[in-house]
PQR file of N, CA, C, O and H, with PARSE charges and radii, in Angstrom:
ATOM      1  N   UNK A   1     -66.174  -9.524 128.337 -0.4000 1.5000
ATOM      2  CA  UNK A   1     -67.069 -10.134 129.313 -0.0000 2.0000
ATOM      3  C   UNK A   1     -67.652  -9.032 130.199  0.5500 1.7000
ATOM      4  O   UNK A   1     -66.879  -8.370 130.892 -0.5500 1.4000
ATOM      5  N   UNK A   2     -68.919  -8.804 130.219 -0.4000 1.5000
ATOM      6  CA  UNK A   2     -69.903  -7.843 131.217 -0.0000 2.0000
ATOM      7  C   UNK A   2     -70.047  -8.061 132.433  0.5500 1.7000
ATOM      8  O   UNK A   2     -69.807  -9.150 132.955 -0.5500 1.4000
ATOM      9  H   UNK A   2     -69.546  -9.343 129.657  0.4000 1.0000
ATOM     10  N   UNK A   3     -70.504  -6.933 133.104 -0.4000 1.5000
ATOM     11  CA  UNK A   3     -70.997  -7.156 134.431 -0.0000 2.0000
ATOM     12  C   UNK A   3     -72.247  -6.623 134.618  0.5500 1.7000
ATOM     13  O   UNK A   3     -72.554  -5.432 134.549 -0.5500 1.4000
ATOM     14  H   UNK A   3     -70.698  -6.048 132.680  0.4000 1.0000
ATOM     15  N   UNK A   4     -73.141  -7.814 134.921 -0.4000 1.5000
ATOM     16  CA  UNK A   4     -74.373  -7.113 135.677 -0.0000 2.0000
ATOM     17  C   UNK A   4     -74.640  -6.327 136.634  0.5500 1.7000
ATOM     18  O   UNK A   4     -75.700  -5.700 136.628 -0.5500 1.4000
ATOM     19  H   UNK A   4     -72.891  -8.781 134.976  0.4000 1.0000
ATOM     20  N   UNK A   5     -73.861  -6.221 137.504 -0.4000 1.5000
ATOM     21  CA  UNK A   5     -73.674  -5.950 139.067 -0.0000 2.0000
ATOM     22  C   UNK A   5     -72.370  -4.777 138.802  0.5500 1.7000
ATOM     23  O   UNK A   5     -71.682  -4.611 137.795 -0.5500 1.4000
ATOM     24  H   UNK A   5     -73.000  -6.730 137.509  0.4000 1.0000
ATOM     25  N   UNK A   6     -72.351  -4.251 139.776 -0.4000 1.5000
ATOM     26  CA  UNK A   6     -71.125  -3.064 140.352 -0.0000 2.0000
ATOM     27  C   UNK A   6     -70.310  -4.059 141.061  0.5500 1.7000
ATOM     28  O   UNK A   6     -69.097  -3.910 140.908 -0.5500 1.4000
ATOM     29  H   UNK A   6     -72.909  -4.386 140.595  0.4000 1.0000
ATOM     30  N   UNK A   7     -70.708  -5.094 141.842 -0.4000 1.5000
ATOM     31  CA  UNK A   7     -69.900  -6.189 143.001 -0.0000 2.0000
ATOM     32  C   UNK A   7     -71.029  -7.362 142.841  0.5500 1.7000
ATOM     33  O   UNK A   7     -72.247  -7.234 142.715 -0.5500 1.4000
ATOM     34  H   UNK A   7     -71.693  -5.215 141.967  0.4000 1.0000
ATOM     35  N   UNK A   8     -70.454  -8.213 142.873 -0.4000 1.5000
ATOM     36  CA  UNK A   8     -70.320  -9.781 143.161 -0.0000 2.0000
ATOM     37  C   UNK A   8     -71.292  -9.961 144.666  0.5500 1.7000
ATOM     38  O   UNK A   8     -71.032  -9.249 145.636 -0.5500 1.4000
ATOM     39  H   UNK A   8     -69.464  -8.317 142.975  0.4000 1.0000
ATOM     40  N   UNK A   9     -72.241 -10.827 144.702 -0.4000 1.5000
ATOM     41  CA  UNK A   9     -72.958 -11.422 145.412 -0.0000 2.0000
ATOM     42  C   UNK A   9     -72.054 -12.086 146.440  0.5500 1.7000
ATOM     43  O   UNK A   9     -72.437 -12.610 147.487 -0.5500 1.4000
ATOM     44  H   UNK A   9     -72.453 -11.405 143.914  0.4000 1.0000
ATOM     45  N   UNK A  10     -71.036 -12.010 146.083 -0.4000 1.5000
ATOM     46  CA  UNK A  10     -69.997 -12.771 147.479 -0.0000 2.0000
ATOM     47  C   UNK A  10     -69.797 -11.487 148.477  0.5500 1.7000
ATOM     48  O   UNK A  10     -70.069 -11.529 149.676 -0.5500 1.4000
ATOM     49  H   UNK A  10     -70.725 -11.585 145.234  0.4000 1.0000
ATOM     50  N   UNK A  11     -69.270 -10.319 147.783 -0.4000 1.5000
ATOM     51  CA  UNK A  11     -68.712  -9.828 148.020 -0.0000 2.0000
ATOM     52  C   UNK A  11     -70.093  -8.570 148.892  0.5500 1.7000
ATOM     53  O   UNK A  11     -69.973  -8.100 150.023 -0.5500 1.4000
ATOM     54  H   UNK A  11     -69.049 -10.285 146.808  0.4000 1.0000
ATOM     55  N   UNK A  12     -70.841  -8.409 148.280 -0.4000 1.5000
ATOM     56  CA  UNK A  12     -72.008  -7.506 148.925 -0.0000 2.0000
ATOM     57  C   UNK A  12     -72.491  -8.919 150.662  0.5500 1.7000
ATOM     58  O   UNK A  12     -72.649  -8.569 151.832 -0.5500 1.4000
ATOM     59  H   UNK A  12     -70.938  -8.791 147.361  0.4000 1.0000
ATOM     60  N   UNK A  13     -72.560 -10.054 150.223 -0.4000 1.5000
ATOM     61  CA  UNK A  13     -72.704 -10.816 151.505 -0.0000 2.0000
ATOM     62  C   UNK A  13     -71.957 -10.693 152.994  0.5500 1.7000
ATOM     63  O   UNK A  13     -72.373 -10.666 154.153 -0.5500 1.4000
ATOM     64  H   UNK A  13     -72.432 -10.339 149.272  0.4000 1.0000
ATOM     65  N   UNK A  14     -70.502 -10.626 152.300 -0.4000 1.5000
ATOM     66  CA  UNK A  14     -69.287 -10.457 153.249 -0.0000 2.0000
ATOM     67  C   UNK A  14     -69.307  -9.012 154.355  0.5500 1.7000
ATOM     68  O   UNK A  14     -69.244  -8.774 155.562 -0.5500 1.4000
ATOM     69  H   UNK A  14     -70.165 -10.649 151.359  0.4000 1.0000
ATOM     70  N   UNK A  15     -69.498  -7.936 152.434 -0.4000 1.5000
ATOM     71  CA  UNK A  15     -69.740  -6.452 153.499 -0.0000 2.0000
ATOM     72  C   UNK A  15     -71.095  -6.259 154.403  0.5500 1.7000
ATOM     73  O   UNK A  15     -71.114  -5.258 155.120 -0.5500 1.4000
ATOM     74  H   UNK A  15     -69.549  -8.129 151.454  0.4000 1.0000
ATOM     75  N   UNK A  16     -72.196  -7.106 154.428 -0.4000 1.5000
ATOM     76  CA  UNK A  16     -73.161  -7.183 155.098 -0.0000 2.0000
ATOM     77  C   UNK A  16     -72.965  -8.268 156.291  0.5500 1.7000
ATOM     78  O   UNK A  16     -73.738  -8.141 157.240 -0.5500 1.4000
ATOM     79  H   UNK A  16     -72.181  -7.919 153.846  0.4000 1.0000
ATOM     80  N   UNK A  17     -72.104  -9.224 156.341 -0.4000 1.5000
ATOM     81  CA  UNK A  17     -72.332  -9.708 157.300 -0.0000 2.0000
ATOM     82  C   UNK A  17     -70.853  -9.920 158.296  0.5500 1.7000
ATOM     83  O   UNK A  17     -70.759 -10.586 159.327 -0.5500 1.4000
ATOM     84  H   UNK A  17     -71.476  -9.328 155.570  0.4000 1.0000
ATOM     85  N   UNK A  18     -69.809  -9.141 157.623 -0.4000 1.5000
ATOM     86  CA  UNK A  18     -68.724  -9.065 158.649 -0.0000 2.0000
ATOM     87  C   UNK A  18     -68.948  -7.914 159.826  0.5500 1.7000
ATOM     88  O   UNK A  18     -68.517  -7.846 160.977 -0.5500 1.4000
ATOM     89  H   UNK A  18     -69.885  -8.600 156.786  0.4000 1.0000
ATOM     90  N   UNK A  19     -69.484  -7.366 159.340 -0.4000 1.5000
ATOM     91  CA  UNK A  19     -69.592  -6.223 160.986 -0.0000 2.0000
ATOM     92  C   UNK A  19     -70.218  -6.744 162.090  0.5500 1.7000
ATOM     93  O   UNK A  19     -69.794  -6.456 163.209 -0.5500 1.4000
ATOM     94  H   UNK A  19     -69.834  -7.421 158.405  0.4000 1.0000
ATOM     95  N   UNK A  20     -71.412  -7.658 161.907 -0.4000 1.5000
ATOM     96  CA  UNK A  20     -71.992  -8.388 163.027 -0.0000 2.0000
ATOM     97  C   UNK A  20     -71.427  -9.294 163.649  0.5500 1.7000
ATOM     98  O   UNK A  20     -71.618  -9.471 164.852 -0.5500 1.4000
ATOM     99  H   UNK A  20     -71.756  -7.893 160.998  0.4000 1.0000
ATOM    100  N   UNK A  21     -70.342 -10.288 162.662 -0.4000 1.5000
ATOM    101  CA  UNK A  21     -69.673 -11.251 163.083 -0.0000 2.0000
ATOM    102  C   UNK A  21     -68.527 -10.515 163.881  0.5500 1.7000
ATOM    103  O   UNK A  21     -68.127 -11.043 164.918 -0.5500 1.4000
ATOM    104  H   UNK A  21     -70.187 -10.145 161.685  0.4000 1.0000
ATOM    105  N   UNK A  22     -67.933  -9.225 163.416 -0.4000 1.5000
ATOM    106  CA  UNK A  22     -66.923  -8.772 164.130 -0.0000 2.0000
ATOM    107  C   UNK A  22     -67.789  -8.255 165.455  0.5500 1.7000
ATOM    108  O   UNK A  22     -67.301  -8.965 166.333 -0.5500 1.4000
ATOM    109  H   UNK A  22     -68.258  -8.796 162.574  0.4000 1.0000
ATOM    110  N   UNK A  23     -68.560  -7.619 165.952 -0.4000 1.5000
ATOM    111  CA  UNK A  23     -69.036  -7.257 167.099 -0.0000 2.0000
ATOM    112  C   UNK A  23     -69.388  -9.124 168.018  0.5500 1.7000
ATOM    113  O   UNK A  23     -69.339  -9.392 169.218 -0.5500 1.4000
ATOM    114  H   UNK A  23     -68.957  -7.042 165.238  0.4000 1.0000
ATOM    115  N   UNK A  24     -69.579  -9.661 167.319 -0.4000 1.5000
ATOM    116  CA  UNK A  24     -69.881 -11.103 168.078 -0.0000 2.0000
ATOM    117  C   UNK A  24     -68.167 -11.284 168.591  0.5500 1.7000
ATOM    118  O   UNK A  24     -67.753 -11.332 169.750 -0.5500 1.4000
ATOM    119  H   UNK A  24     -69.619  -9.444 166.344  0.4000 1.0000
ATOM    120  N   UNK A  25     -67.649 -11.335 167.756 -0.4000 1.5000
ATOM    121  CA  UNK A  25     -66.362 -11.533 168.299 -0.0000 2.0000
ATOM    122  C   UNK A  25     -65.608 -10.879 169.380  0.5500 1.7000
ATOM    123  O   UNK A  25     -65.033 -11.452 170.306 -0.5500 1.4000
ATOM    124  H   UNK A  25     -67.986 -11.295 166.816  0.4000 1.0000
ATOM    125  N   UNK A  26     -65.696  -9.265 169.097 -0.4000 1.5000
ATOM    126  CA  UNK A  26     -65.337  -8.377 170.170 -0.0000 2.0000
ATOM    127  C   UNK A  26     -66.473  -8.692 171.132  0.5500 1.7000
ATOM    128  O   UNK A  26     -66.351  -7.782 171.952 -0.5500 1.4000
ATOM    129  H   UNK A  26     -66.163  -8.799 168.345  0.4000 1.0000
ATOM    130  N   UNK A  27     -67.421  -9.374 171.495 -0.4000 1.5000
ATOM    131  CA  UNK A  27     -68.090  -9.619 172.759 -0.0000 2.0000
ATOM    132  C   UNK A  27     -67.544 -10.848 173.081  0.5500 1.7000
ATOM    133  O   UNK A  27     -66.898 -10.648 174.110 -0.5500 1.4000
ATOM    134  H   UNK A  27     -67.520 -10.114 170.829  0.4000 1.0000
ATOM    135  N   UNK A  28     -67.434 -12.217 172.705 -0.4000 1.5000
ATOM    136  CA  UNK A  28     -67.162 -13.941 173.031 -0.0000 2.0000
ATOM    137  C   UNK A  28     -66.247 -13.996 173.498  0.5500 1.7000
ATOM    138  O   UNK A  28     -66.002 -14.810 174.387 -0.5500 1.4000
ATOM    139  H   UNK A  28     -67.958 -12.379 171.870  0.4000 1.0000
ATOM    140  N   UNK A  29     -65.096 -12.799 172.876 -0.4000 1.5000
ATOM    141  CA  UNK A  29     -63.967 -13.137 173.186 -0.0000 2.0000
ATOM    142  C   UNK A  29     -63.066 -13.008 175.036  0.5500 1.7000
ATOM    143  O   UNK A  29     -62.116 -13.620 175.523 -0.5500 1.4000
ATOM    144  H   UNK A  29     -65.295 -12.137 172.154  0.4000 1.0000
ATOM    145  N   UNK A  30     -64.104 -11.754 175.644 -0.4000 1.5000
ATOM    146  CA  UNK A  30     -64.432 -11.905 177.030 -0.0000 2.0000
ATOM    147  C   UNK A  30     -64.489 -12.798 177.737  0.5500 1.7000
ATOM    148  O   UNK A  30     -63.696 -13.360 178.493 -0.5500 1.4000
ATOM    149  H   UNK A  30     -64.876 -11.256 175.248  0.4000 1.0000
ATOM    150  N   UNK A  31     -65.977 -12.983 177.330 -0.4000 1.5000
ATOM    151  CA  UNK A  31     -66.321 -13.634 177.341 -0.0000 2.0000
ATOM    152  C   UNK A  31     -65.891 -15.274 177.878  0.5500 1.7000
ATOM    153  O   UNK A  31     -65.925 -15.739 179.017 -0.5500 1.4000
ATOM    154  H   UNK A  31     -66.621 -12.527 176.716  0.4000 1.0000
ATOM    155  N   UNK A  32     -65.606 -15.723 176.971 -0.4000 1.5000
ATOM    156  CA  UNK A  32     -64.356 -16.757 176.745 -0.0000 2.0000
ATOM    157  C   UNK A  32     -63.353 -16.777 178.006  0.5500 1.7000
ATOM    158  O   UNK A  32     -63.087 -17.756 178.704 -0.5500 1.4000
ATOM    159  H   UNK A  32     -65.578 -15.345 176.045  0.4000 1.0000
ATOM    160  N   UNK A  33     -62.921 -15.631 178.118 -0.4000 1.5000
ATOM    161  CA  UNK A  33     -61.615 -15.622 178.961 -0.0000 2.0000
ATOM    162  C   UNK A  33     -62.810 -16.137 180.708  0.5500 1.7000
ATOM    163  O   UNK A  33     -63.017 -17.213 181.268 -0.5500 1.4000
ATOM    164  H   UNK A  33     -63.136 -14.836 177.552  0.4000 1.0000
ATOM    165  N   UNK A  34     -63.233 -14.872 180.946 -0.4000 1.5000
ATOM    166  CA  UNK A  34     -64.356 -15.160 181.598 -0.0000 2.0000
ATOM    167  C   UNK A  34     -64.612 -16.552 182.168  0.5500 1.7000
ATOM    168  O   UNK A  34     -64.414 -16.854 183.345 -0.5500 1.4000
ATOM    169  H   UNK A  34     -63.065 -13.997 180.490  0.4000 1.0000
ATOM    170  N   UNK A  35     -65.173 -17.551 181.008 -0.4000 1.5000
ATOM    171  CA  UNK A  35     -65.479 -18.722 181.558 -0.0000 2.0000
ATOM    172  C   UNK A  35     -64.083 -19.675 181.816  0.5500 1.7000
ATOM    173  O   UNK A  35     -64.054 -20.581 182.649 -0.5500 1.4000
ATOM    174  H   UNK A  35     -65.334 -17.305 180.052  0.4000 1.0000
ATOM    175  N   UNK A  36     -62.972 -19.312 180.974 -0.4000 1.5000
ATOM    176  CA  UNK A  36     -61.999 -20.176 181.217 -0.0000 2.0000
ATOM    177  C   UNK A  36     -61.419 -19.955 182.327  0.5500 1.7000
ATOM    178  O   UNK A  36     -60.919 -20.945 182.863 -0.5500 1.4000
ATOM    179  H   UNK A  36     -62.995 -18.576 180.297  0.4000 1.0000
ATOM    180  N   UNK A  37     -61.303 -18.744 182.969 -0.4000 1.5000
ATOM    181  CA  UNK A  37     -60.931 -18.215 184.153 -0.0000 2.0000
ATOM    182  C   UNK A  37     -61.601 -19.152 185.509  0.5500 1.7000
ATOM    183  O   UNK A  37     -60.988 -19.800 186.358 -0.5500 1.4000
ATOM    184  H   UNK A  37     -61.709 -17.941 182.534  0.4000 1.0000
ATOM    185  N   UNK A  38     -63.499 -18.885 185.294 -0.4000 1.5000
ATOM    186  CA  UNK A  38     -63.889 -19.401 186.112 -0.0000 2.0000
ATOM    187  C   UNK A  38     -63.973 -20.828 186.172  0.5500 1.7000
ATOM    188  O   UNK A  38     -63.862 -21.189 187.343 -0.5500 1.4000
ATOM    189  H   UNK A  38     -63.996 -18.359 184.604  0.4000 1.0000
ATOM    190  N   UNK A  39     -64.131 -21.824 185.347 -0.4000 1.5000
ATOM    191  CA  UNK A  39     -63.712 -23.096 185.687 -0.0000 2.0000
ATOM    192  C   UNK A  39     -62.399 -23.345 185.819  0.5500 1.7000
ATOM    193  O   UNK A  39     -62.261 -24.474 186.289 -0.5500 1.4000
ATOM    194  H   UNK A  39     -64.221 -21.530 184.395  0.4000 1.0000
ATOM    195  N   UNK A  40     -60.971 -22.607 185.546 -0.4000 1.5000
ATOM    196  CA  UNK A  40     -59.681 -23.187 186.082 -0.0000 2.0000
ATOM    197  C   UNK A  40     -60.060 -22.464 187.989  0.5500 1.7000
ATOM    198  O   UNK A  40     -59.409 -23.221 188.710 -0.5500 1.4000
ATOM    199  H   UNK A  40     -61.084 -21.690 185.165  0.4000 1.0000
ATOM    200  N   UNK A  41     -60.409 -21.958 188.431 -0.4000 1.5000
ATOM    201  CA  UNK A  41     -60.405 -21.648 189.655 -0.0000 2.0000
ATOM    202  C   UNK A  41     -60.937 -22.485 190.724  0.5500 1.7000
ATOM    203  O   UNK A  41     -60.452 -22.850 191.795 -0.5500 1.4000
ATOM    204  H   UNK A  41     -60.939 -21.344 187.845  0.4000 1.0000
ATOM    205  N   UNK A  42     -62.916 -22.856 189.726 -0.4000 1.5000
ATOM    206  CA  UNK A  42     -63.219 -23.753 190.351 -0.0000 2.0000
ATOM    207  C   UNK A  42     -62.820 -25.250 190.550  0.5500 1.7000
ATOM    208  O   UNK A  42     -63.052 -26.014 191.486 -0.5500 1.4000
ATOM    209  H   UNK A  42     -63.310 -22.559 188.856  0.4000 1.0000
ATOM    210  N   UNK A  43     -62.103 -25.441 189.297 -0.4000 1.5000
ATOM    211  CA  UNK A  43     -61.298 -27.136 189.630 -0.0000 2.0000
ATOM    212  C   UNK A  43     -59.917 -26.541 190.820  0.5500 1.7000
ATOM    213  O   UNK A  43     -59.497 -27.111 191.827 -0.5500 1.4000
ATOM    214  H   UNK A  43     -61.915 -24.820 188.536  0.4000 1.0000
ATOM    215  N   UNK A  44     -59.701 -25.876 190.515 -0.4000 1.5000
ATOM    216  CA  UNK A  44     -58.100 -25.541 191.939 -0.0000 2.0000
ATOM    217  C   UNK A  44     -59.138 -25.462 192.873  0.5500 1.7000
ATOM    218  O   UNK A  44     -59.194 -26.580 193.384 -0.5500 1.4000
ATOM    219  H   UNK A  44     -60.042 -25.413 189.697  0.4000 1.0000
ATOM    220  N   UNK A  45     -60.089 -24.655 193.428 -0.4000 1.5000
ATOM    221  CA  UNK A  45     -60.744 -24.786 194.837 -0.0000 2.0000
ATOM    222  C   UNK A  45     -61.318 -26.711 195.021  0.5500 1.7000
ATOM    223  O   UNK A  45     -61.395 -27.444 196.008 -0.5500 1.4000
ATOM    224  H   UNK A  45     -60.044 -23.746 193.013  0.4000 1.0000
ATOM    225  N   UNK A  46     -61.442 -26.803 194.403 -0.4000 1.5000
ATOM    226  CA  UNK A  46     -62.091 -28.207 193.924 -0.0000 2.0000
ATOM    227  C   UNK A  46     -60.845 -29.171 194.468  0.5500 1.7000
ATOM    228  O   UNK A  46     -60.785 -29.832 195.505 -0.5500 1.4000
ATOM    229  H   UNK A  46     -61.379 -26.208 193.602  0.4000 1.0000
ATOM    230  N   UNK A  47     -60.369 -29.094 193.941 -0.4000 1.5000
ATOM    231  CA  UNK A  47     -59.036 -29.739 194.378 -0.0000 2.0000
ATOM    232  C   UNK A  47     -58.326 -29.792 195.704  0.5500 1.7000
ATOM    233  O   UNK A  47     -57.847 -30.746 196.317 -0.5500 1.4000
ATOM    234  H   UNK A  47     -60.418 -28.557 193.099  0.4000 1.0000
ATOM    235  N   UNK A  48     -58.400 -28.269 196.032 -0.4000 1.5000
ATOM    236  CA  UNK A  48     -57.902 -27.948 197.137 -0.0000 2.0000
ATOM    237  C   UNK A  48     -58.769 -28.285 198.585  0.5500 1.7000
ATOM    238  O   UNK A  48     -58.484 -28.368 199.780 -0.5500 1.4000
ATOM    239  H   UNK A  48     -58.789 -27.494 195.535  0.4000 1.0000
ATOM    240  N   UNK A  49     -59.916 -28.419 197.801 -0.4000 1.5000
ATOM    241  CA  UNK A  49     -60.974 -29.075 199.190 -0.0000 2.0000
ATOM    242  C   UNK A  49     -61.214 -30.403 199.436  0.5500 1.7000
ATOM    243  O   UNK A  49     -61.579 -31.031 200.430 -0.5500 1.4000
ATOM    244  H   UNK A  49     -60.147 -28.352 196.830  0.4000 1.0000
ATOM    245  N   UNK A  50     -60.796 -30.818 197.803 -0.4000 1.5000
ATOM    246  CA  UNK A  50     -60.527 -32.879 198.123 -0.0000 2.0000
ATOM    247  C   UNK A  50     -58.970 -33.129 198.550  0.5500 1.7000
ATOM    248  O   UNK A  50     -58.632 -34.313 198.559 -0.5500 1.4000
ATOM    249  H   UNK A  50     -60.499 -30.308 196.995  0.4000 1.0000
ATOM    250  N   UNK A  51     -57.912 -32.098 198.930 -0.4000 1.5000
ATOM    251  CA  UNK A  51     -56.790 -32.568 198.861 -0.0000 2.0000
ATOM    252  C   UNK A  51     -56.691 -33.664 200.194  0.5500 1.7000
ATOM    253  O   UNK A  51     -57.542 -33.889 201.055 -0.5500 1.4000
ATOM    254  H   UNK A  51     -58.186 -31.137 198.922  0.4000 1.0000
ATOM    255  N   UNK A  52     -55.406 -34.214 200.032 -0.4000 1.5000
ATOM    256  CA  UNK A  52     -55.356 -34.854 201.413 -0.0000 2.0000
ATOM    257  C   UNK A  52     -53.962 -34.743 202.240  0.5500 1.7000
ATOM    258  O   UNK A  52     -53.292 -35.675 202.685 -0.5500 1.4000
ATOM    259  H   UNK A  52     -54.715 -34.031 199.333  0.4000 1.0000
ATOM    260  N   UNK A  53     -53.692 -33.267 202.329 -0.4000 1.5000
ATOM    261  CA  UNK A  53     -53.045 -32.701 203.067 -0.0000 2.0000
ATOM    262  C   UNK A  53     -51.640 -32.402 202.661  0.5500 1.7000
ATOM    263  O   UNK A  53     -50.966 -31.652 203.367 -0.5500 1.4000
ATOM    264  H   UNK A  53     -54.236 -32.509 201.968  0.4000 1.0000
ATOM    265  N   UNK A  54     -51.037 -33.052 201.329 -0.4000 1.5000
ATOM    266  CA  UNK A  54     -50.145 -32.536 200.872 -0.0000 2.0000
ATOM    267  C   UNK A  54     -50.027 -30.768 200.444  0.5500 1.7000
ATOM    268  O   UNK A  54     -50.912 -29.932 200.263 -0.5500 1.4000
ATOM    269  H   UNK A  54     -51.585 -33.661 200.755  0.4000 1.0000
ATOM    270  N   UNK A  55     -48.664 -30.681 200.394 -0.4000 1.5000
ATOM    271  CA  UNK A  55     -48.373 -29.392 199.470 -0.0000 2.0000
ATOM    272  C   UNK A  55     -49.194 -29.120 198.231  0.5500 1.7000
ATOM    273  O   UNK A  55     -49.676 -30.152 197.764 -0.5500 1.4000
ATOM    274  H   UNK A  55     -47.945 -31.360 200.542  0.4000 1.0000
ATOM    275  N   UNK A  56     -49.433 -28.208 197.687 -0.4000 1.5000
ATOM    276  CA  UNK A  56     -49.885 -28.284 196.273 -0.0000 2.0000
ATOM    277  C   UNK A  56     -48.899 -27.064 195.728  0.5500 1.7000
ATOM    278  O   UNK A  56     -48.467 -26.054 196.284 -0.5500 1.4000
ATOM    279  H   UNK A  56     -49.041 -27.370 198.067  0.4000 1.0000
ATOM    280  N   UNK A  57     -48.724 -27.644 194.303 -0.4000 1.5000
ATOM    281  CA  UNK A  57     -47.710 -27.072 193.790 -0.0000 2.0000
ATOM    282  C   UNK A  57     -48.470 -25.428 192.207  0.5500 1.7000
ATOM    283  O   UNK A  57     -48.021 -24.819 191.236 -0.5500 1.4000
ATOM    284  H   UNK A  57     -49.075 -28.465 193.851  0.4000 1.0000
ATOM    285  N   UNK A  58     -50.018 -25.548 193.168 -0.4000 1.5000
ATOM    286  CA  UNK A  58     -50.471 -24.156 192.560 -0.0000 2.0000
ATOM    287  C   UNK A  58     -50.437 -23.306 193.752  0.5500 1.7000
ATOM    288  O   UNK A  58     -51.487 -23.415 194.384 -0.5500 1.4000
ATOM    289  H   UNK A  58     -50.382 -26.043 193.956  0.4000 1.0000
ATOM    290  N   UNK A  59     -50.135 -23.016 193.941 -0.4000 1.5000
ATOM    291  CA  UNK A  59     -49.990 -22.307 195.273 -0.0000 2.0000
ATOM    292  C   UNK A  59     -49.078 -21.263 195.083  0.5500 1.7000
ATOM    293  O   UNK A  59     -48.781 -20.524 196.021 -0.5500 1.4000
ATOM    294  H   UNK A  59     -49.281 -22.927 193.427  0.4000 1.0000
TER
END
């Protein structure tokens, strides 16, 4: 059985399009933290400005 090709059409796709997907990743992944950071802060300030005078146990 022959080969037309040196590599497989899967395989020339993958080596062309994993480096971009890996740089997307090494950026989102910040990213990510980033936004999860800033909405857990803003629901605790959020919270902490509707409280009604109890303790809070983030503190």
């Amino acid at each position: 059985m022959g080969r037309d090709t040196i590599v497989s059409w899967e395989t020339f796709a993958l080596f062309l399009l994993f480096p971009p997907l890996a740089v997307l990743a090494i950026v989102f992944f910040p990213v990510t933290l980033l936004v999860v950071f800033y909405l857990y802060y803003r629901g605790r300030e959020k919270a902490r400005a509707a409280g009604d005078g109890r303790s809070s146990s983030l503190e």
